[in-house]
DORODO-50166 format. One line per field, with one value per residue (C-alpha): residue number from 0; residue in three letters; y, x, z. Coordinates in steps of 0.05 Angstrom, whole numbers, padded with zeros to 5 digits. Layout:
# residues N
num <- c(NUM ...)
residu <- c(Ala ...)
py <- c(Y ...)
px <- c(X ...)
pz <- c(Z ...)
END
This chain:
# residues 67
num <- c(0 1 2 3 4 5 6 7 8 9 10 11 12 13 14 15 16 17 18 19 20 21 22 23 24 25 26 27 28 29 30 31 32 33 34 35 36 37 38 39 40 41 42 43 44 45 46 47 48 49 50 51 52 53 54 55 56 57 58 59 60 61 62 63 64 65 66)
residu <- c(Unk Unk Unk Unk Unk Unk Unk Unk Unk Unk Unk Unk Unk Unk Unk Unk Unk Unk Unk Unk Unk Unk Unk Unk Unk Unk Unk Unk Unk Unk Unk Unk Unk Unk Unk Unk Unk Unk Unk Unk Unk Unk Unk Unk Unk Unk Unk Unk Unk Unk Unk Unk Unk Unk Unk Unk Unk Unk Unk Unk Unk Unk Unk Unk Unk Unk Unk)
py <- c(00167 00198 00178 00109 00106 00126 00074 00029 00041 00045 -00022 -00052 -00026 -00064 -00133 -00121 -00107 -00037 -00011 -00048 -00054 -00002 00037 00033 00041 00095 00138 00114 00131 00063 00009 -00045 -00092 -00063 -00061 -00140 -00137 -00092 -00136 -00206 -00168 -00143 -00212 -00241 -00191 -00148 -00066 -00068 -00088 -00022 00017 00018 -00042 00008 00062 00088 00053 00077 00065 00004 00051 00101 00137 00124 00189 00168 00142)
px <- c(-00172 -00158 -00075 -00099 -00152 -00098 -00040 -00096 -00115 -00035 -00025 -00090 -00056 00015 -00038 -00073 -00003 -00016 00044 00106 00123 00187 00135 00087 00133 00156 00095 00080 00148 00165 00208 00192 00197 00149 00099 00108 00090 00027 00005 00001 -00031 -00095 -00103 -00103 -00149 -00179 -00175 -00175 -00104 -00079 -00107 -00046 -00059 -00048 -00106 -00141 -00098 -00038 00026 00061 00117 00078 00105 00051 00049 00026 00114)
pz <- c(00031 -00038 -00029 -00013 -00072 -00116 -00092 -00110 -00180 -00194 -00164 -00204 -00267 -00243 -00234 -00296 -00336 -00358 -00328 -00303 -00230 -00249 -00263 -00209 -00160 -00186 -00203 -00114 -00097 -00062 -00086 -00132 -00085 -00039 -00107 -00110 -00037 -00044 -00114 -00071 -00020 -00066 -00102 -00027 00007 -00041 -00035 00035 00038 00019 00087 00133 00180 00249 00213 00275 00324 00373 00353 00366 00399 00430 00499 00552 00582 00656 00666)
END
């Protein structure tokens, strides 16, 4: 998606030292821990790291509605 294309091209400039982590995580509105978290993540597995991991999924907590 557009959000996700985005959170990626912010988190490239964090890698690539254009911008500090303060920085990225504050132009994404997440903490800079959770920046650290997403960097490691793109150097391990590339852009596809940055798609939520449950995309097109149920929810983990999901009510089945036959109880």
């Amino acid at each position: 998606t557009q959000k996700e294309q985005e959170k990626l091209a912010v988190i490239t400039d964090a890698i690539s030292r254009k911008i500090t982590k303060t920085q990225a995580a504050i132009m994404l509105g997440i903490s800079t821990r959770q920046v650290k978290r997403l960097k490691r993540r793109i150097l391990e597995h590339g852009g596809l790291a940055i798609i939520h991991k449950l995309k097109g999924r149920r929810s983990n907590h999901h009510i089945n509605p036959l109880v």
